[in-house]
C-alpha positions in Angstrom: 206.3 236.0 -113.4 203.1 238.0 -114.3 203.4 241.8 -115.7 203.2 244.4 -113.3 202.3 247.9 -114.4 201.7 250.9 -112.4 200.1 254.3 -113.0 200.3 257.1 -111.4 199.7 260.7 -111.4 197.6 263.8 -110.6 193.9 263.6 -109.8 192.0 264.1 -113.6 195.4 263.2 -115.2 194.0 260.7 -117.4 195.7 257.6 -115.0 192.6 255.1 -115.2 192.1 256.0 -118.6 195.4 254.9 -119.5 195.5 251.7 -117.2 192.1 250.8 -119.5 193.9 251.4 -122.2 196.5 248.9 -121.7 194.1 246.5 -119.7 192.6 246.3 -123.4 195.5 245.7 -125.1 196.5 242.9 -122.9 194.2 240.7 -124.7 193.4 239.1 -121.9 190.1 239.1 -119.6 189.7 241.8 -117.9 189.1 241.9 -114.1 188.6 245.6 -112.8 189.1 245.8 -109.3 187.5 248.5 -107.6 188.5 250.2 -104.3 186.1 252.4 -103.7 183.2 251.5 -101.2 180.2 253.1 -102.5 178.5 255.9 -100.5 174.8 256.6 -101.4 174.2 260.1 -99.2 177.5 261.3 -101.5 176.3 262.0 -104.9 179.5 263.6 -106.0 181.4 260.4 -104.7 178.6 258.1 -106.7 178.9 260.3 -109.7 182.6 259.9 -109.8 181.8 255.8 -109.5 179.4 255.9 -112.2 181.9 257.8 -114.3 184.1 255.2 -114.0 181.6 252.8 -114.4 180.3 253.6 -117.8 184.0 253.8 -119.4 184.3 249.9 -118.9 183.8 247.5 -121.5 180.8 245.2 -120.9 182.9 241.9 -121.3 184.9 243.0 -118.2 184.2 241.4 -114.6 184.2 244.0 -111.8 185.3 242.9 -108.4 184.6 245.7 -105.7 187.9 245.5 -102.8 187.8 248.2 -100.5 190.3 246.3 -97.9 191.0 242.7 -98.9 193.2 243.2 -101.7 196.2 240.7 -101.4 193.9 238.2 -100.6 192.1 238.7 -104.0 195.4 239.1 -106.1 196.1 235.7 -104.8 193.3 234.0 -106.3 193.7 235.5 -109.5 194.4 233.3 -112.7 196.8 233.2 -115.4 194.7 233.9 -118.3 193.9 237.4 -116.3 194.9 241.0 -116.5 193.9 242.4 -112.9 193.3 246.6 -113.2 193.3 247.5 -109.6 191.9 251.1 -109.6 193.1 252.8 -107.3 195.7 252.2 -104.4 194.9 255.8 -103.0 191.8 254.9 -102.1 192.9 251.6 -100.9 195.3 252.8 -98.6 192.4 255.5 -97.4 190.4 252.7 -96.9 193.0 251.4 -94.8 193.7 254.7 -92.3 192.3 252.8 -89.1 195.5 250.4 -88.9 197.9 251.3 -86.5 201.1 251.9 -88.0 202.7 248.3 -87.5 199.2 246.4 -89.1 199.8 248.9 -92.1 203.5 248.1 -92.3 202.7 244.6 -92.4 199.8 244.7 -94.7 201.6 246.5 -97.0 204.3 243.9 -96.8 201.6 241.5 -97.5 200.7 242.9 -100.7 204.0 243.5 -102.1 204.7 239.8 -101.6 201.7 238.5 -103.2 202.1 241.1 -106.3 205.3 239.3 -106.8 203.9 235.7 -106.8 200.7 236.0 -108.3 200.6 235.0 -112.2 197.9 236.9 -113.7 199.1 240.4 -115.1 198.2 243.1 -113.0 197.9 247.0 -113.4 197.8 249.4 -110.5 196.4 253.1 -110.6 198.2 255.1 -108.4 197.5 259.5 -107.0 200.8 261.0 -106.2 199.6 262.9 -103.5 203.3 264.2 -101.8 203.5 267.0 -104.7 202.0 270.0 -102.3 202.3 271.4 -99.2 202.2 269.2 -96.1 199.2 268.5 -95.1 198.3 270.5 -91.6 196.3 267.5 -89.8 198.1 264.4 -88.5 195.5 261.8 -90.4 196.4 263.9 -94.3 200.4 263.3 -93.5 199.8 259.6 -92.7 197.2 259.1 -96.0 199.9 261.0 -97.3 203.6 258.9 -96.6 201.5 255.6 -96.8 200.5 256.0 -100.2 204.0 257.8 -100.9 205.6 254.9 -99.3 203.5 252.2 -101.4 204.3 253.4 -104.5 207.9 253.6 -104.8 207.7 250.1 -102.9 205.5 248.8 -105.9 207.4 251.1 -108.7 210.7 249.0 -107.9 209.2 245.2 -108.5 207.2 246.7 -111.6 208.1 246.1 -115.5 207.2 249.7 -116.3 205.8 252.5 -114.4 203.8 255.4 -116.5 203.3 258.9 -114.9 200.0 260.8 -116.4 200.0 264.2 -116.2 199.4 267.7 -118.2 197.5 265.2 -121.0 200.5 263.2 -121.3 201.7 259.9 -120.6 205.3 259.3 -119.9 207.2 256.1 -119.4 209.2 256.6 -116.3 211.2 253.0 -117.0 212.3 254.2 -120.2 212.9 257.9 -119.5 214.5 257.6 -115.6 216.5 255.5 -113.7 215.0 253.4 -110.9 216.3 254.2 -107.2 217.8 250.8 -105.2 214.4 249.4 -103.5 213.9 251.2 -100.3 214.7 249.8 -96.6 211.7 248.8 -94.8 
């Protein structure tokens, strides 16, 4: 079975930077997979893309995802180290799906994550730490991603959580709950 990291925190916690950092150290190639759909009459949205952009190494290969991630993991190979930055915007990407085609592509993606062979890295918000969001659409963006996560954290090697400038290995430091019902 391939490695399967995830990293999450905070938004500006340092979470992508870290996932980079042990993309690199993989030794493996690269392959950044981007979630984000571009938006050129947001600056601030571009800005945030570039950002990301000009941290990569050149020698990595830059897939952009917005919706069809399982059926990317699935094709990936061996000799790879898949950073898939990030699953909040994923799942945002995702918000249209009534709630039994997001339960089921969910599913879809935690099945292939545990049968693909390439190592794979997943950035992650934590996005339940505040007060409950007042519109309908914010609580579903909300428990999906929630949701997702501790689905994902459970079948992962190590999860990391980024926050206050520090990186802390939850798999060493807590104990993992039993994997939730679906």
């Amino acid at each position: 079975m391939s490695k399967v990291i995830l990293v999450t925190g905070p938004a500006r916690s340092g979470k992508s930077e870290w996932a980079e950092t042990l993309a690199m150290q993989s030794g493996k190639l690269v392959v950044y997979v981007a979630t984000a759909r571009e938006n050129p009459d947001d600056q601030e949205w571009q800005q945030r893309i570039y950002k990301h952009q000009k941290r990569r190494p050149q020698n990595w290969v830059t897939l952009s995802v917005p919706v069809e991630l399982s059926a990317m993991l699935a094709d990936a190979k061996p000799n790879a180290c898949l950073l898939v930055d990030s699953l909040g915007t994923w799942v945002a990407n995702l918000l249209e799906q009534d709630d039994q085609i997001w339960e089921n592509t969910q599913a879809e993606l935690l099945e292939t994550v545990q049968l693909v062979a390439a190592d794979m890295l997943f950035v992650a918000e934590e996005t339940g730490w505040g007060v409950v969001p007042a519109y309908p659409i914010g609580r579903t963006f909300r428990d999906r991603l929630g949701s997702l996560v501790r689905h994902l954290g459970t079948i992962c090697e190590a999860v990391y959580l980024v926050t206050g400038g520090h990186v802390l290995n939850l798999s060493v430091l807590g104990s993992p709950l039993p994997a939730p019902k679906s």
